[in-house]
Structures are given as C-alpha cells and as structure tokens.
C-alpha positions as CSV (number, residue, x, y, z in Angstrom):
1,X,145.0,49.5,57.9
2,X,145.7,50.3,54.3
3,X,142.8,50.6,52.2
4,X,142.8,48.8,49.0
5,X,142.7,51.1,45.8
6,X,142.4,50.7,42.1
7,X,143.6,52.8,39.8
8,X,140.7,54.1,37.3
9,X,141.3,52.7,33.8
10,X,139.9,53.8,30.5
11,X,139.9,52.5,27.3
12,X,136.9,52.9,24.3
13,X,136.0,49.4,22.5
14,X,133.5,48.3,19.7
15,X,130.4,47.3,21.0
16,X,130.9,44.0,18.9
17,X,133.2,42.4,16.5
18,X,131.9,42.6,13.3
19,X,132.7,40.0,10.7
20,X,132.5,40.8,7.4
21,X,129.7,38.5,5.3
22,X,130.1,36.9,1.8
23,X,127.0,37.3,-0.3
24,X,126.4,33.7,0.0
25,X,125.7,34.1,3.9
26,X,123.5,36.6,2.9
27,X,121.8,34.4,0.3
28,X,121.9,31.5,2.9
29,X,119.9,33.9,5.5
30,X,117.5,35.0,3.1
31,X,117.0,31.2,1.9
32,X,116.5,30.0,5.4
33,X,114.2,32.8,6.1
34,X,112.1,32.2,3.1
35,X,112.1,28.3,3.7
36,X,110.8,29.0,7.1
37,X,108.5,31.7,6.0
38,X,106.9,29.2,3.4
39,X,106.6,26.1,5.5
40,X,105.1,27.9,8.3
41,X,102.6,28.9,6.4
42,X,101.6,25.6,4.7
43,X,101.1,24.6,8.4
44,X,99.2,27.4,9.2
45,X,101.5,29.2,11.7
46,X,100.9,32.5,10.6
47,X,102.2,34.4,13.5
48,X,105.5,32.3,13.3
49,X,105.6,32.7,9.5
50,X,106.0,36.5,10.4
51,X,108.6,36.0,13.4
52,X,110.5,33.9,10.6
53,X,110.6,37.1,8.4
54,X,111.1,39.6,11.0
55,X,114.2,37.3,12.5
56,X,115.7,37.2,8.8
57,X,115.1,41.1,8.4
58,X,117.2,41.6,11.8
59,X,120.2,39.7,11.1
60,X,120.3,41.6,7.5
61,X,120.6,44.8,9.3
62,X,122.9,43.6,12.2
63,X,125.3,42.9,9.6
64,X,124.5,46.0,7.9
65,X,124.9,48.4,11.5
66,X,128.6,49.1,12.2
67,X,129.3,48.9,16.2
68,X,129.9,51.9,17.3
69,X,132.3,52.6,20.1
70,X,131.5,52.0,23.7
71,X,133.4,53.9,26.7
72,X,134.8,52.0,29.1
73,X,136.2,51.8,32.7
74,X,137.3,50.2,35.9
75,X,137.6,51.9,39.3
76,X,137.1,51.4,42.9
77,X,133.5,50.4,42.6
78,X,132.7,49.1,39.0
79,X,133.7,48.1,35.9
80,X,131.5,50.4,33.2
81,X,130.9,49.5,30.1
82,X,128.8,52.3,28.1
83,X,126.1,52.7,30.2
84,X,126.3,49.0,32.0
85,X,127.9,49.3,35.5
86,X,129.0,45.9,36.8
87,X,129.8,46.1,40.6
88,X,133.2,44.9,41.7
89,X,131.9,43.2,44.3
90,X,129.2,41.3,42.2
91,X,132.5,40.0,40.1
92,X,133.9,36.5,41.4
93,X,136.5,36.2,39.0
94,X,137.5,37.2,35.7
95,X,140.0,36.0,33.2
96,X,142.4,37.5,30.4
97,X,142.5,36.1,26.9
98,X,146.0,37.7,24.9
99,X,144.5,36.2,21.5
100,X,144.4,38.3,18.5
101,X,141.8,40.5,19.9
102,X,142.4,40.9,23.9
103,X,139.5,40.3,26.0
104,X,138.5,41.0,29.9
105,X,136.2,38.1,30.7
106,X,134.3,38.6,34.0
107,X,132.1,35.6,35.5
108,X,129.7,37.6,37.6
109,X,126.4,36.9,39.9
110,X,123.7,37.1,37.1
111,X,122.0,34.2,36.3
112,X,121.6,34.9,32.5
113,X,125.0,34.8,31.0
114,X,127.2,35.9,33.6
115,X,130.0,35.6,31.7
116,X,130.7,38.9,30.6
117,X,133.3,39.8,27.5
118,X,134.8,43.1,27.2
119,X,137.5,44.0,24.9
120,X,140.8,45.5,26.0
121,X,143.6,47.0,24.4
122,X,146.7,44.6,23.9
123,X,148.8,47.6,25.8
124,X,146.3,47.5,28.7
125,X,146.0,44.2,29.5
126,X,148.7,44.0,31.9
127,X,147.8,46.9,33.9
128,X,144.2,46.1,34.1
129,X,145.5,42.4,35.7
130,X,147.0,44.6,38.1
131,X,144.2,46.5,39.3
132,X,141.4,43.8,39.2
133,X,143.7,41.2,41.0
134,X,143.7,43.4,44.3
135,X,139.9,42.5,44.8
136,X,138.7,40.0,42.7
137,X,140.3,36.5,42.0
138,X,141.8,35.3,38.7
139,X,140.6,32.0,37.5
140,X,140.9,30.1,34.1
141,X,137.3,30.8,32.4
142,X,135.9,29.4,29.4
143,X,133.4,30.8,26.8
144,X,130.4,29.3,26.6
145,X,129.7,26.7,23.8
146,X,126.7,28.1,22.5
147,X,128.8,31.9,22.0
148,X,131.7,29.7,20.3
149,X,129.1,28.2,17.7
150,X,127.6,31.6,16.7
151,X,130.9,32.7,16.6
152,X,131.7,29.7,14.2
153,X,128.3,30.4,12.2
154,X,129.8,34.3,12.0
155,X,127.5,35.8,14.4
C-alpha cells in the first residue's frame, strides 16, 4: 500500500498585517485611554485606572513595532509557523482565501481560537491545496466575527 506523502513547502510571512494609523487613531487611543484612566479613578479603581494606561501604552507600541518575518512550512507531520508546530493530524480542515492578501486558514482541535490564519504567497496557493488535500479535508470556513471587527477598528 502506497503511503501518502506531502511535499515540504516553504514560504517566509509577516507575523501580522500592519495597517498604517492616521494621527487621529492615535489621538482617539490616547483619548479613550485617558477617559478611562480618569473615570476609574473617580470611582476608585486604582488598579484598573493603571490596566487602562498600561492597555493604551501597548497598542501605541503595537502600531509602532513592525512584524517581522516568520518562517514557515508544511510537511508530512506539521504545518510550522516560526516556532508553532501544528500537527497535521490535529487539523480537521482548512480553507484558502485568494483575496488581496492570500491566506491558509486551518480549523484545528484547540479550544481557544482554533481557527488559525497563515499567510501564503499568491504563487503558492495552488500547490499548498495540493499537498494539504491528501490528508486533511477542505471545507468553506469563516473568520470569526470578533477578528473581522478588530480588523474593521484597524487592529
């Protein structure tokens, strides 16, 4: 009996999509942050009046940090990304989007967000259909809502 095989794949990818930010989201976060920082302190909620201001001062530098790039790769046994492995056999299906950006979406056995996105290259996509499709099954899968709002907010 013939064994099945995949082929390895490589490709490198950012480790997110970075938007790029008008001053006024950065005014708007530094607003909100302040707004929260004040009220939570008229309340007395110290220790929240600081998680307010720490949460601001982390999505400042988010947006500040460029992703760097993230090897990755698909073989026999896993799909890697950076220094994530994801067992093929963990996978139940996965999904190609073709939009502007391609992207490998992979539902898999976790219980906290087991949809997975990984982007591919637009050249790549085919063959990496190829490959997956001999053990895993393809099925139609949606983003979640809550990653299309933050998307929409520009997260």
């Amino acid at each position: 009996m013939e064994e099945k095989q995949i082929q390895t794949i490589s490709w490198t990818s950012p480790e997110y999509i970075q938007k790029e930010k008008s001053i006024d989201w950065f005014w708007t976060i530094g607003l909100v942050s302040l707004m929260g920082f004040c009220i939570a302190i008229y309340f007395g909620n110290y220790l929240f009046a600081v998680l307010i201001l720490v949460s601001g001062g982390i999505f400042f530098l988010l947006q500040i940090h460029t992703p760097r790039d993230v090897e990755c790769e698909i073989n026999n046994e896993v799909i890697k990304i950076g220094n994530i492995n994801y067992q093929i056999k963990s996978i139940k299906y996965f999904d190609i989007k073709n939009n502007e950006i391609p992207t490998l979406l992979i539902y898999t056995s976790d219980r906290f967000m087991p949809i997975k996105s990984i982007q591919i290259q637009k050249e790549s996509s085919k063959e990496i259909e190829k490959e997956l499709i001999k053990f895993v099954e393809k099925k139609e899968i949606q983003e979640s809502h809550a990653v299309k709002f933050m998307e929409t907010l520009g997260f």
